[in-house]
TIDODREN-949794 format. One record per residue (C-alpha): residue number from 0; residue in one letter; x, y, z. Coordinates in Angstrom, 1 decimal. Example, Ala and Ser with C-alpha at 12.3 -4.5 7.8 and 13.67 -1.06 7.14 Angstrom:
nr/rest/x/y/z
0/a/12.3/-4.5/7.8
1/s/13.7/-1.1/7.1
REM end
This chain:
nr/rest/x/y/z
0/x/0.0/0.0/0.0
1/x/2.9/2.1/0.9
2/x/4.5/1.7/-2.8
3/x/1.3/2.4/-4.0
4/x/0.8/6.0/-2.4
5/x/4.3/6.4/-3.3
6/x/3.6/5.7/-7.3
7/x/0.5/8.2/-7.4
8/x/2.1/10.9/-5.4
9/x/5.7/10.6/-7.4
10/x/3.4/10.3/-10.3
11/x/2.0/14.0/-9.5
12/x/5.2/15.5/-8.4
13/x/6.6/14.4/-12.1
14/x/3.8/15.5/-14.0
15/x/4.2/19.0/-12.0
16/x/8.1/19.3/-13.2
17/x/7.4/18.3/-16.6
18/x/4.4/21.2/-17.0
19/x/7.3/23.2/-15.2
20/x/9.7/22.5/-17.8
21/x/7.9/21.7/-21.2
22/x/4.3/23.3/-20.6
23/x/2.3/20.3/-21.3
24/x/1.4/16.8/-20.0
25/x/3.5/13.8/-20.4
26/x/4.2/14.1/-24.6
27/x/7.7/11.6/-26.5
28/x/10.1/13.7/-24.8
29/x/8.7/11.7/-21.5
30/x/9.2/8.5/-23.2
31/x/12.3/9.6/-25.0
32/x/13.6/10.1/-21.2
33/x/13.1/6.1/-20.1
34/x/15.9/5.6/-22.4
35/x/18.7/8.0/-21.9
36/x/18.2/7.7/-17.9
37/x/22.1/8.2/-16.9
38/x/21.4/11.8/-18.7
39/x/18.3/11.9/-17.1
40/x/18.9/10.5/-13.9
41/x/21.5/13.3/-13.7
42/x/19.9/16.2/-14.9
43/x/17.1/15.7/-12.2
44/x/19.9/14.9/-9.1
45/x/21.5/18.2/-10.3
46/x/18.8/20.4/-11.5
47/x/16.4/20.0/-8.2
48/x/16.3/19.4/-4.7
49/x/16.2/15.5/-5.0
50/x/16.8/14.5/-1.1
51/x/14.2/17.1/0.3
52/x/11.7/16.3/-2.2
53/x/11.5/12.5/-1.8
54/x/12.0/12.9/2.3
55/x/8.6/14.8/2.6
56/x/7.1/12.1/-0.4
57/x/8.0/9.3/1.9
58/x/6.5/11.3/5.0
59/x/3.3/12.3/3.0
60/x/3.0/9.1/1.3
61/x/3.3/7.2/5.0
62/x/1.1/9.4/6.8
63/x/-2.0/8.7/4.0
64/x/-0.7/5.0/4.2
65/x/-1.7/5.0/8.1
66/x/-4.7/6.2/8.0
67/x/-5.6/4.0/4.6
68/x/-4.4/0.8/6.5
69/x/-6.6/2.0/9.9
70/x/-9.8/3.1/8.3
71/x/-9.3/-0.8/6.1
72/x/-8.0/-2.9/9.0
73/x/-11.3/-4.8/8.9
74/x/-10.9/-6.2/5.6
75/x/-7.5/-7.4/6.6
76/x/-8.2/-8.8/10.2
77/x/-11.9/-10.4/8.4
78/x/-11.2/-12.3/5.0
79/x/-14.2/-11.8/3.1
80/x/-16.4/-14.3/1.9
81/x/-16.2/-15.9/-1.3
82/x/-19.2/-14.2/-2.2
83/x/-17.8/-10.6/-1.1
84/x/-15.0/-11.6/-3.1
85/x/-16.6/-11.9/-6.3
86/x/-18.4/-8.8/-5.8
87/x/-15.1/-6.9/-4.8
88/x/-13.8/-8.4/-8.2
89/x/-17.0/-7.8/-10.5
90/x/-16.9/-4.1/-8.9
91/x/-13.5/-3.6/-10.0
92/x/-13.4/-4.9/-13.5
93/x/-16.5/-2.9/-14.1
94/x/-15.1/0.2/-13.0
95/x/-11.4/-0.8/-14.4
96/x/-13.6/-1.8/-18.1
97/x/-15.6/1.7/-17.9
98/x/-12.0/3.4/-16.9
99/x/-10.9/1.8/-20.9
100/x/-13.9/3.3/-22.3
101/x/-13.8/6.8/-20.7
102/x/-9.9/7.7/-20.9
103/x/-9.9/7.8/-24.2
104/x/-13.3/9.3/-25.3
105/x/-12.9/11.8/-22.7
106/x/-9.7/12.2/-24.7
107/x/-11.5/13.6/-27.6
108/x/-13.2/16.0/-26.0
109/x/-9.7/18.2/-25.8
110/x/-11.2/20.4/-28.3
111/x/-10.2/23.8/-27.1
112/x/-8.4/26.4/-29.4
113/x/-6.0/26.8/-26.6
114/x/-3.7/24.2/-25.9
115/x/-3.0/24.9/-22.4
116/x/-6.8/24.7/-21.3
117/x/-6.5/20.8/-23.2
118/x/-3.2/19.9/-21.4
119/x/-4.8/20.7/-18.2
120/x/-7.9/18.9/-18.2
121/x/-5.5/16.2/-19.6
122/x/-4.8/12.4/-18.0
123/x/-1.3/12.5/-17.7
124/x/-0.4/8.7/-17.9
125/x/-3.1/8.6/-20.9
126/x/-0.7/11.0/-22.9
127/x/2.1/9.1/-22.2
128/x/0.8/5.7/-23.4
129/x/-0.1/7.7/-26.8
130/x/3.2/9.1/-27.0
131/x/4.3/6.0/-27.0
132/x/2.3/4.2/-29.4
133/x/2.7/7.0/-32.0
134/x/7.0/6.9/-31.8
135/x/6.7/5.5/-35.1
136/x/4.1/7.8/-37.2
137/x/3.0/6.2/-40.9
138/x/2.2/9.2/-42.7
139/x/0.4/7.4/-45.4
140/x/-1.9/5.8/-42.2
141/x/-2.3/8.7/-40.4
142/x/-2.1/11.6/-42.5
143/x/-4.2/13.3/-45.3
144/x/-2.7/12.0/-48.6
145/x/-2.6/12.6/-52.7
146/x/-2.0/10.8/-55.5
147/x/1.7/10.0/-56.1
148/x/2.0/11.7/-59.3
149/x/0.1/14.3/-58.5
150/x/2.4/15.3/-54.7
151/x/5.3/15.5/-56.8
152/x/4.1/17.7/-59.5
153/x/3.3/20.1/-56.2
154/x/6.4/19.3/-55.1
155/x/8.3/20.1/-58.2
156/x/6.5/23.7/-57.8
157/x/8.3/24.3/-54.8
158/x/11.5/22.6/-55.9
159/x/12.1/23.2/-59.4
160/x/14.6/20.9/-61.5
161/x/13.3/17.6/-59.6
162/x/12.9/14.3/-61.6
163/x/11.9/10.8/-61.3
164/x/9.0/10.8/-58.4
165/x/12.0/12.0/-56.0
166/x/13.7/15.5/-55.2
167/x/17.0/15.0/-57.1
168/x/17.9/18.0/-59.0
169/x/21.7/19.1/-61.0
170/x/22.9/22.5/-59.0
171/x/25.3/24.0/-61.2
172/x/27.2/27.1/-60.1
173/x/28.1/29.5/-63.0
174/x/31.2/30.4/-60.5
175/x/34.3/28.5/-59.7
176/x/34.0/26.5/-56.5
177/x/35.3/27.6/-53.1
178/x/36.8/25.3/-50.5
179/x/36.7/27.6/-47.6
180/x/36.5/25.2/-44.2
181/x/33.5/25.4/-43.0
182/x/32.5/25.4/-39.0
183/x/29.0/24.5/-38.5
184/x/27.9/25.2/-34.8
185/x/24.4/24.9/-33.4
186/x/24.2/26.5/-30.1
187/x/21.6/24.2/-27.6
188/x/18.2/26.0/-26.5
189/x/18.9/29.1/-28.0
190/x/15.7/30.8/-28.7
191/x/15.8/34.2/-31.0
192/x/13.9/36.5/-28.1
193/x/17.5/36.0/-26.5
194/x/19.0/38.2/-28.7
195/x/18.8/41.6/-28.7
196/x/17.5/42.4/-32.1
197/x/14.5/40.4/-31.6
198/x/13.8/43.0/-28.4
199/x/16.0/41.5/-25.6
200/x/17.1/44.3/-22.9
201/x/18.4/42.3/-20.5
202/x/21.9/41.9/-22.4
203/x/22.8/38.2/-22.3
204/x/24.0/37.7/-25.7
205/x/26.2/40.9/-26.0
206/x/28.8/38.9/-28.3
207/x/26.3/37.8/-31.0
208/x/24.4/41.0/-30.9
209/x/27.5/42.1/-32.1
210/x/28.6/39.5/-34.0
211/x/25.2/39.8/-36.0
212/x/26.2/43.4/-36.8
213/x/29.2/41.5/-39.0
214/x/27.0/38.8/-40.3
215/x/24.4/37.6/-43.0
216/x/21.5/37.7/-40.4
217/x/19.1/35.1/-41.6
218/x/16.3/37.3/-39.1
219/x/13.0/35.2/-40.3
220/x/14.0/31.6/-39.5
221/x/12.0/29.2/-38.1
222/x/13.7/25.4/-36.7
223/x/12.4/22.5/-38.0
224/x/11.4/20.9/-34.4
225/x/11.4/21.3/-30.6
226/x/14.1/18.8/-29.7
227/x/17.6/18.9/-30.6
228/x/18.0/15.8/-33.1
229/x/15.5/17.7/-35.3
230/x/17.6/20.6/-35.2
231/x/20.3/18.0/-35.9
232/x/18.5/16.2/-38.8
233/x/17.7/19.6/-40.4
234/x/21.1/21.1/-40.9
235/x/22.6/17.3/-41.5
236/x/20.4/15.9/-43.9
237/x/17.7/19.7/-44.8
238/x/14.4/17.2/-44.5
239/x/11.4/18.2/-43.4
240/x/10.5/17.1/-40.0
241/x/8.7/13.6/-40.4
242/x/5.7/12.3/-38.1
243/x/7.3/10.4/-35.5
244/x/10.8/10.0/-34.3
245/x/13.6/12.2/-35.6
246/x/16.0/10.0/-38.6
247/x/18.1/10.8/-36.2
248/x/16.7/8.1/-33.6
249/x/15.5/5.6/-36.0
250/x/17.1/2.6/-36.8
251/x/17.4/3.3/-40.8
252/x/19.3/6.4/-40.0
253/x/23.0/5.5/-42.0
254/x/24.3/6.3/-45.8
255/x/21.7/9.8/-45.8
256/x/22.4/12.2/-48.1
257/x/23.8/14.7/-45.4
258/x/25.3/18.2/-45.5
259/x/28.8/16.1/-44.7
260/x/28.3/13.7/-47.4
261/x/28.5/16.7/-50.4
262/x/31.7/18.2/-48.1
263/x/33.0/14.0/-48.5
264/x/32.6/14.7/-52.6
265/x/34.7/17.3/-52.2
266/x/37.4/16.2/-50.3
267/x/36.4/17.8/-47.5
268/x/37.5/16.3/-43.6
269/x/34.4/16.0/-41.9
270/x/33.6/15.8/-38.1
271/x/30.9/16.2/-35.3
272/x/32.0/17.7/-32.0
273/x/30.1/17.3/-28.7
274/x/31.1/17.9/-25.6
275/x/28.7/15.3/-24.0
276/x/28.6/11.7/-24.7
277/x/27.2/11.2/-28.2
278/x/25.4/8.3/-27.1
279/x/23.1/10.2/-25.9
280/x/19.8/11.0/-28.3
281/x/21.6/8.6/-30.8
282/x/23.7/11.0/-32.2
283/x/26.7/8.7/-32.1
284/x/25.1/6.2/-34.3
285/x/23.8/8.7/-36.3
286/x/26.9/10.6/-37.8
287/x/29.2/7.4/-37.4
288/x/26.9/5.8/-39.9
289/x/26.8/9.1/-42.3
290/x/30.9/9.4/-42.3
291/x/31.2/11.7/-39.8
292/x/34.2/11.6/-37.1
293/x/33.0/11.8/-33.4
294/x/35.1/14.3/-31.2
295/x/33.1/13.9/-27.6
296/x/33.9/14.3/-24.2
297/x/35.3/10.5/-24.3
298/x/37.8/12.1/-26.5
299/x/39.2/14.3/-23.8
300/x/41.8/14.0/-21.7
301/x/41.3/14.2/-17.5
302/x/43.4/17.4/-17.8
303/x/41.7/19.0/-20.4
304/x/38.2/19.5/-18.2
305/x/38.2/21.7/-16.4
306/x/34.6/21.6/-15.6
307/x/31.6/19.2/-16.4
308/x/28.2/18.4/-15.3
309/x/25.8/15.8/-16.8
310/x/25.6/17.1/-19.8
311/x/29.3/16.8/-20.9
312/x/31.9/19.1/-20.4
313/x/31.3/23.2/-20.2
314/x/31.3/25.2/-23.6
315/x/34.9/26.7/-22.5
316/x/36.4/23.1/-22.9
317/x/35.2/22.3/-25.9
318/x/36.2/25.7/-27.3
319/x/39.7/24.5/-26.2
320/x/39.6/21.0/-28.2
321/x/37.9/22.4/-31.2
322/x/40.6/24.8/-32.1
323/x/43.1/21.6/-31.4
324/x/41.1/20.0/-33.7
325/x/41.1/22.7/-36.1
326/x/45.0/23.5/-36.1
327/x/45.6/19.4/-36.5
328/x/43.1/19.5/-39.7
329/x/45.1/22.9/-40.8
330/x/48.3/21.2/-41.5
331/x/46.6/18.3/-43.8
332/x/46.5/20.1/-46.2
333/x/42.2/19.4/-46.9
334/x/39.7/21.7/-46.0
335/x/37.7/20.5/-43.0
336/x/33.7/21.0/-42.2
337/x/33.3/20.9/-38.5
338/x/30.0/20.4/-36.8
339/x/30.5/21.5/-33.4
340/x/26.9/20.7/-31.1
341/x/27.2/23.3/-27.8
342/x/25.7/21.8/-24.1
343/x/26.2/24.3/-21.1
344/x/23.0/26.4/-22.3
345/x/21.2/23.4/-20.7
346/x/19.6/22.2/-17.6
347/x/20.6/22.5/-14.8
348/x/22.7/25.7/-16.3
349/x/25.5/25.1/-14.5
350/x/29.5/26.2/-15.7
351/x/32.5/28.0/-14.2
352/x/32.1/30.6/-11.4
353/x/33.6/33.8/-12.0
354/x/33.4/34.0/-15.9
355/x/30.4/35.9/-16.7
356/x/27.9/38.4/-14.3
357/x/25.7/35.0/-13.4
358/x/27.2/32.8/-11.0
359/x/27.3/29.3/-12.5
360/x/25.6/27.7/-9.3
361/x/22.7/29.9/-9.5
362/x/21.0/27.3/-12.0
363/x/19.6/30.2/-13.9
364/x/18.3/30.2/-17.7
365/x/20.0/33.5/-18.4
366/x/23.2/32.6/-17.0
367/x/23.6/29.4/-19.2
368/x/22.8/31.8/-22.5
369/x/25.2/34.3/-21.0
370/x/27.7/31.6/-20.7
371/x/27.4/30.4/-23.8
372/x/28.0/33.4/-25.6
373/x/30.9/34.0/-23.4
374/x/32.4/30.4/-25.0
375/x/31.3/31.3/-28.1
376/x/33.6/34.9/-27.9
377/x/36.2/32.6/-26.2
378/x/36.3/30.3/-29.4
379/x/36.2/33.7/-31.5
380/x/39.0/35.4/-30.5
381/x/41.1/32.1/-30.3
382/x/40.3/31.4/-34.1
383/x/41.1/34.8/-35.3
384/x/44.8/34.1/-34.2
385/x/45.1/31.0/-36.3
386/x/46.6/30.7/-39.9
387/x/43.2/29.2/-41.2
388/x/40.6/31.5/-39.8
389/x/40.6/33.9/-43.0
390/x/39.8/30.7/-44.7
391/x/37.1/30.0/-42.9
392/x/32.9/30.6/-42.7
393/x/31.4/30.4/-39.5
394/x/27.7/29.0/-39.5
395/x/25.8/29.9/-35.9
396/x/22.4/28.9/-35.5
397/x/20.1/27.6/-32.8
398/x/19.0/23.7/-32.5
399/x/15.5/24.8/-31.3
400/x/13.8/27.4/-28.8
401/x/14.2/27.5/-25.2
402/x/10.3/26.3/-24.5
403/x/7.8/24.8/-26.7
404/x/4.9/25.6/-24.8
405/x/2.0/27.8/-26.3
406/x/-1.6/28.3/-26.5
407/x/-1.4/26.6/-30.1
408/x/-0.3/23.4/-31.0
409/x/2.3/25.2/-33.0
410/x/3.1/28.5/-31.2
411/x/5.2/30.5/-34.0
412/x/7.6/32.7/-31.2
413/x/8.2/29.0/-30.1
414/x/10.4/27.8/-33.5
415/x/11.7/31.5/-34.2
416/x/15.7/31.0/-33.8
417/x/19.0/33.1/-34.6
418/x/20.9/31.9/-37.8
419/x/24.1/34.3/-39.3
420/x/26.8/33.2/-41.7
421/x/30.4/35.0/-40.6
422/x/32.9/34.8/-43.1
423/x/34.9/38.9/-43.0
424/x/36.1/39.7/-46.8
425/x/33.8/36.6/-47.9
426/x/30.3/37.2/-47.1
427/x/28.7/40.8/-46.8
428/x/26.8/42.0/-43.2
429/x/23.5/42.0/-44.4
430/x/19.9/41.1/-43.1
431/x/18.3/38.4/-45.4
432/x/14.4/39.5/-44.2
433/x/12.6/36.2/-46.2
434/x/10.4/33.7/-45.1
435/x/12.9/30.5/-44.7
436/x/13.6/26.8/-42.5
437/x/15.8/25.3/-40.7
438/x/16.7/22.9/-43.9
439/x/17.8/25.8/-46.0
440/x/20.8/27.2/-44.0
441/x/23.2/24.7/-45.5
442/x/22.1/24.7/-49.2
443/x/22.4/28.2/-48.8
444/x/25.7/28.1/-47.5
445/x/26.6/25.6/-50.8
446/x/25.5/28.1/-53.0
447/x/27.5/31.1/-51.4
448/x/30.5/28.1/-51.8
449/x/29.3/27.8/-55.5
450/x/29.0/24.1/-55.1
451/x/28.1/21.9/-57.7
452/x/26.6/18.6/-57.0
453/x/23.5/16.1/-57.3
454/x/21.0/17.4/-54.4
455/x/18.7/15.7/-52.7
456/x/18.0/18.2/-50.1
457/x/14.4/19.5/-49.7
458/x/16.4/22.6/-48.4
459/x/17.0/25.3/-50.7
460/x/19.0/28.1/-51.4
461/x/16.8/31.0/-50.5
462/x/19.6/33.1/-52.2
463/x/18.3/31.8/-55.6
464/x/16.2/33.4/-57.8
465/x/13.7/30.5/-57.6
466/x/13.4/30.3/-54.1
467/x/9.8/30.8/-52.8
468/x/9.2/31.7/-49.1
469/x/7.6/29.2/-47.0
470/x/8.8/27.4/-43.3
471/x/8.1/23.9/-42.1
472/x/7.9/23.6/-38.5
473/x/6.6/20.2/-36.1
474/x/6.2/18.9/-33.1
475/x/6.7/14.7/-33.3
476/x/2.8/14.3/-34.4
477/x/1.8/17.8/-36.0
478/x/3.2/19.4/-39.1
479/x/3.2/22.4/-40.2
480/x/3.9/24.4/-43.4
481/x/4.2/28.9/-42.5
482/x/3.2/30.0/-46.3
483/x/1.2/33.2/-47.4
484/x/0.5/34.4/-43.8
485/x/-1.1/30.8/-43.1
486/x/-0.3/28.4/-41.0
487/x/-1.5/24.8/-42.0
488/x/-1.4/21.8/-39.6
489/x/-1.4/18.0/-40.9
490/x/-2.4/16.1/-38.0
491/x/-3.0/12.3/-37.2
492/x/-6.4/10.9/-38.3
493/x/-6.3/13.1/-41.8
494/x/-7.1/16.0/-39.8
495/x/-6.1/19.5/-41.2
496/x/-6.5/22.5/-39.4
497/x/-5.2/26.4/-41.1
498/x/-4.2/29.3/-39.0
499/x/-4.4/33.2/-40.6
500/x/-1.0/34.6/-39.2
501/x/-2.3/38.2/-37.3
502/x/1.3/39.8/-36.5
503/x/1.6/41.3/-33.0
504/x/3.9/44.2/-33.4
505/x/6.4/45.1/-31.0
506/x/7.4/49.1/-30.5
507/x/11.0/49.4/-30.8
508/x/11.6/46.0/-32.8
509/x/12.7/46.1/-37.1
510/x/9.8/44.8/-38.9
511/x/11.7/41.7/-40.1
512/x/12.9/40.7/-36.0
513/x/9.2/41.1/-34.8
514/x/8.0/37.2/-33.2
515/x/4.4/37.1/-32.0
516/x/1.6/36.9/-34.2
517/x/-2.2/35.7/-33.3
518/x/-3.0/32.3/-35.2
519/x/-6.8/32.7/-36.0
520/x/-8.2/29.8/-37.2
521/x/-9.7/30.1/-40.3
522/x/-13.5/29.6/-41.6
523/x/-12.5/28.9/-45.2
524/x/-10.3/26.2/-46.1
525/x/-6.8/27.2/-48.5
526/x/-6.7/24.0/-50.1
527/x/-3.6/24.9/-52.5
528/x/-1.6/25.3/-49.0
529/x/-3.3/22.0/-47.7
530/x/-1.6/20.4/-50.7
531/x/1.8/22.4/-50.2
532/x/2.1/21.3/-47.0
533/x/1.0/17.5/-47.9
534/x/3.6/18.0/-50.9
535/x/6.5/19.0/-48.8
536/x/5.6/16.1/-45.3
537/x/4.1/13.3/-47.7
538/x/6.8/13.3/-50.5
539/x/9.9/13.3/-47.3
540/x/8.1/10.2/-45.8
541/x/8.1/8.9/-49.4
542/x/12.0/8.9/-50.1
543/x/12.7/8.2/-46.6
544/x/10.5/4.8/-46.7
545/x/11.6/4.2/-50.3
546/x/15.4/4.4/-49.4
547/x/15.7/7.2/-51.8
548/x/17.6/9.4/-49.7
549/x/20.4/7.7/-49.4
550/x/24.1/9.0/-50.3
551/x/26.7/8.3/-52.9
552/x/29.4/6.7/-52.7
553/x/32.9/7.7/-52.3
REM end
């Protein structure tokens, strides 16, 4: 009885922490959890008072446990009957049979425009089990579908050049090419409402505001994804986010046609550095299995940490190896494309003391941005004192936002993130003001190389005459296409639901940095952005299921 109490009261306490953290009820991030629990584990032991929260559980939960045994010390000191037994039994699997029934059609009933009021009235353990079952999402089951023929022809209207029911396409570069190294780095949890362009006063990114000033500013991009191995899979492999698990996590996840596969063609040295263990969120598996070389914290030595928590080892560290890393490449001889994955901006925000205005035990959100940033000027002013840092472009962009949580299913301030190319004497400071994803940053970056090679991406070069604005943005069950001032959401069960985009200005902020917008729901259906957006999510499931997304050879 005691273990029960314990299990509905721990129950609680978890569901609490999670709203705390994510805004909703259990969701696959819950489930994701169960498997990563060293990571976990740790993150909870260091990110909240673990010992005083389970002391006064144990106390609660005994306390209701006396008083549960006392008021039922009848039934154990009289065995019932066998005819009170069967009653006891009939009672229970009618109530446990009606309990099957009402869950889920209570379930349906979530019907609010606001997502919070339907997370609250929510069963907690209900959402989990569903997040669960739907890990592995079958668009063509679940989702609204067209004619083959007829999804690429849309398809090909987005993407022009595509052939042969898939999205390869010739890009051909009327320039010579331009092996510049490359250095890829996505910075964890870093939202764009950070920054202060996007109306941030309270000065926590004072290196990249200023950075941005020297930068192609890509000010109107949106990340694929809440989690970070769909901010992985977009700049890897420029694929729209598909229902389900990331590629990243799935077990046909190897030989992709990846951003480090076209730097392979071109003799490129290609790695992914992370200063955690890239076990974690199968990242390991994941870039191993598409040719990428792992630097991660089990490539350190004891004397080159300085400081770690469960994460991996702070930003600072890292800043250290990757410019060992890039020196050792240097002298090869080859150009080199770096992806380097950051980790301190991260519960439970802890890093060195004395290194930036926030103590690094305070635990606070704003300290592990600040931090960060500090690392990021760190690695900065380290590379500008190195023979290959005028040969180099410098990619910065967010994996995904701080929080997910909204009063839509897909709030758009939520998936808003800073992107910038720096490359001084290369690329021009500029603000690029367009309508663009996650996926395009690196075909972008190809075309400012004047790469030529067979593409597969669904990214594009929004730098190209041909490009036409639009963003693709999902949670693990509900995509999204941003097109025209609409927003339209593919959901399980062929549901589709469209969203005019009412922009909330904010007084003081450049037109192109302004976030919120209202999402009305709309009386009249747009049915040619119901078939863009089935275009874009139906035709990725395609080539993914197909295997026609794989990689050449080398």
């Amino acid at each position: 009885m005691f273990l029960y109490v314990v299990l509905i009261l721990q129950n609680a306490i978890s569901e609490y922490f999670f709203w705390n953290e994510f805004g909703v009820k259990y969701n696959f991030i819950a489930v994701n959890y169960l498997v990563y629990t060293n990571e976990v584990i740790g993150n909870i032991m260091e990110s909240y008072p673990v010992i005083p929260i389970f002391t006064t559980l144990f106390l609660i939960a005994g306390i209701i446990t006396y008083f549960i045994i006392k008021r039922s010390k009848i039934y154990i000191e009289k065995i019932p009957s066998v005819f009170e037994k069967i009653q006891i039994t009939f009672i229970y699997f009618l109530l446990f049979s009606i309990s099957l029934w009402a869950v889920p059609n209570l379930a349906k009933a979530e019907n609010a425009t606001n997502v919070f009021t339907n997370e609250l009235q929510a069963n907690g353990i209900y959402r989990f089990y569903l997040a669960y079952e739907n890990s592995e999402l079958d668009y063509f089951k679940f989702y609204k579908t067209l004619p083959e023929n007829k999804v690429y022809e849309l398809l090909a209207r987005q993407i022009p050049h595509i052939i042969n029911f898939s999205t390869a396409r010739q890009i051909q570069s009327k320039s010579a090419e331009i092996h510049k190294n490359v250095v890829l780095i996505t910075i964890e949890s870093y939202s764009a409402d950070f920054m202060k362009m996007y109306g941030n006063d309270k000065n926590i990114t004072p290196f990249l505001d200023d950075l941005a000033t020297k930068s192609l500013v890509f000010t109107n991009l949106y990340a694929s994804g809440n989690r970070t191995v769909r901010g992985l899979e977009a700049v890897t492999l420029c694929l729209p986010p598909t229902a389900g698990e990331s590629v990243v996590k799935r077990k046909d996840n190897k030989h992709k046609f990846s951003t480090g596969s076209v730097f392979k063609s071109k003799g490129y040295q290609v790695k992914y550095l992370y200063g955690g263990d890239a076990f974690f969120d199968n990242m390991e598996d994941f870039f191993s299995g598409n040719n990428y070389n792992i630097v991660d914290k089990k490539s350190f030595q004891p004397e080159e940490i300085t400081f770690s928590n469960i994460w991996g080892v702070c930003d600072e560290d890292m800043v250290n190896k990757a410019i060992q890393i890039m020196n050792t490449e240097a002298q090869s001889g080859k150009p080199f494309f770096n992806h380097w994955m950051t980790v301190s901006n991260h519960r439970p925000f802890t890093y060195p003391n004395n290194k930036i205005d926030i103590p690094g035990d305070a635990k606070s959100r704003d300290g592990g941005v600040k931090y960060t940033d500090y690392a990021l000027k760190k690695f900065f002013s380290m590379a500008q004192k190195q023979p290959w840092f005028k040969n180099t472009v410098f990619v910065i962009v967010a994996d995904h936002c701080a929080s997910s949580a909204g009063k839509t299913k897909l709030p758009l301030d939520k998936y808003r993130i800073p992107a910038m190319i720096y490359a001084p004497g290369f690329v021009k400071p500029k603000h690029y003001i367009q309508l663009m994803s996650q996926i395009d940053l690196m075909p972008t970056l190809f075309g400012l190389l004047n790469f030529n090679y067979q593409s597969k991406f669904f990214g594009q070069d929004v730098l190209n005459k041909d490009y036409k604005p639009r963003a693709l943005i999902a949670t693990y069950q509900d995509l999204g296409l941003i097109k025209d001032n609409v927003l339209t959401i593919l959901s399980p069960k062929q549901q589709v639901k469209q969203y005019e985009l009412i922009l909330k200005p904010k007084e003081g902020i450049e037109a192109d940095c302004q976030l919120y917008y209202d999402e009305k729901p709309m009386k009249k259906e747009r049915i040619d952005l119901v078939n863009d957006a089935i275009s874009f999510y139906q035709t990725a499931s395609d080539v993914l299921k197909k295997k026609k997304y794989e990689r050449q050879k080398f």
